[in-house]
N, C-alpha and C positions, 0 to 999 in steps of 0.2 A: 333770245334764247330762254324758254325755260325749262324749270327743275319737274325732273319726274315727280310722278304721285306717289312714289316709292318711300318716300325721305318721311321720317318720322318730326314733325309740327308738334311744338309743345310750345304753350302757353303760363304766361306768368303774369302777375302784379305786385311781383318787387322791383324795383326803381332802383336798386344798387347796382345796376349794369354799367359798364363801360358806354358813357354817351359818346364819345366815338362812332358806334354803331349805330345813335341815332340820327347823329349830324349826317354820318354815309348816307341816311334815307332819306333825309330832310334834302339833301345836296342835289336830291333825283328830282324834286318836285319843284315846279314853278313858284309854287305860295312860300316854299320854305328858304330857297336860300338865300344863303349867305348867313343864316344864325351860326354864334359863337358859341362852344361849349361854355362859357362862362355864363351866359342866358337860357342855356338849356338847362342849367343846372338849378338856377333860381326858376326856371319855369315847372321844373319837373318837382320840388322842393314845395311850390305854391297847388300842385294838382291833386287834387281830390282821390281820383281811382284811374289808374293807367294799366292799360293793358299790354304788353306784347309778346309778341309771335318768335318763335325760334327755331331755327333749322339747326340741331346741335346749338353749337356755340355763338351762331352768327342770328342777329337781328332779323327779322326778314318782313316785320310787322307791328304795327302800333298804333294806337288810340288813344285820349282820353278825356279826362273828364272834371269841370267842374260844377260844385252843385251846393243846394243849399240844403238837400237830403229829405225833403218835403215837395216841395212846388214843385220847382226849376232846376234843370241838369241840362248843361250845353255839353255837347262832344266835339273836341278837336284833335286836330292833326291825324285822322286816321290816315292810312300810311301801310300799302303794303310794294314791298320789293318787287321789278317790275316783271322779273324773272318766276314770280311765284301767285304772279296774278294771273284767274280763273280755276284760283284750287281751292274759293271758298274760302279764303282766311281772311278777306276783308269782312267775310259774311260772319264767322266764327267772333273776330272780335268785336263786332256791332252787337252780336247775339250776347256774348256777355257783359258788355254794357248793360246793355236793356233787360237781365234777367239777373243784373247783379243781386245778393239780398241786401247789401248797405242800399240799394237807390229800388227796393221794390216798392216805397211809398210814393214817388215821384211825381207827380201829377203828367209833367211836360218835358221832354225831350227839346234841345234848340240843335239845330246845327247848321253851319253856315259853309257851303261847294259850289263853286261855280262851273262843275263840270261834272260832276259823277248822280246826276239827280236821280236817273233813272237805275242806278244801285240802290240809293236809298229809298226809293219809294217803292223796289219791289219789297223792300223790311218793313213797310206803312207807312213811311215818312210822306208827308203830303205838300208839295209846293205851294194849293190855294189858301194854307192856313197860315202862311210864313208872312209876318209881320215886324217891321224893324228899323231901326235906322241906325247909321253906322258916323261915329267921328273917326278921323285919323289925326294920328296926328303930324305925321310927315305933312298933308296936305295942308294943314295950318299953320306949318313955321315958314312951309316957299311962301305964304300969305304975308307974312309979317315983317 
């Protein structure tokens, strides 16, 4: 099901919102659940610049962002409701990301999907530049 293009979309970057609404979206996506509000709250506490999406009162979109405000800015958990995806609001929130003025000194852009590549490369993102390696730590305590 999704929502007409009728419905008035407004954007924010305050972070006082009912996480509630976040966990609802995090609960849709593979990468995200099972986080507790208690984790999203230190998560959300520790993040640089977050953006989201709002249909009236309800959540419908989200991003964000940490960065060192010079070099390096990683973007996580973008995140659009699945009812309100192909109306551009995944595009809107990556757009202000990358056009923020706190991150216009930026050097480099990270971000890290194992499914949505070809959304962001139509934005410029480039998969032959992406360099990296990754620890976990779940996989190192079944180790030990």
């Amino acid at each position: 099901m999704s929502v007409p293009l009728k419905t008035m979309i407004t954007f924010s970057e305050r972070t006082d919102f009912d996480l509630a609404q976040l966990l609802r979206l995090y609960d849709r996506a593979p990468w995200a659940k099972g986080r507790t509000l208690e984790d999203a709250r230190r998560m959300l506490g520790q993040t640089d610049l977050a953006i989201s999406a709002w249909d009236g009162p309800r959540m419908i979109g989200f991003g964000r962002v940490l960065t060192d405000y010079v070099y390096r800015a990683s973007i996580w958990d973008v995140i659009v409701d699945s009812a309100y995806q192909g109306q551009e609001i995944g595009t809107q929130i990556m757009q202000r990301i990358l056009e923020h003025p706190d991150l216009k000194q930026v050097e480099l852009f990270w971000l890290c999907t194992r499914d949505k590549q070809s959304f962001y490369e139509k934005l410029g993102f480039s998969a032959n530049e992406q360099t990296g390696m990754v620890w976990a730590r779940a996989k190192h305590a079944r180790l030990e």
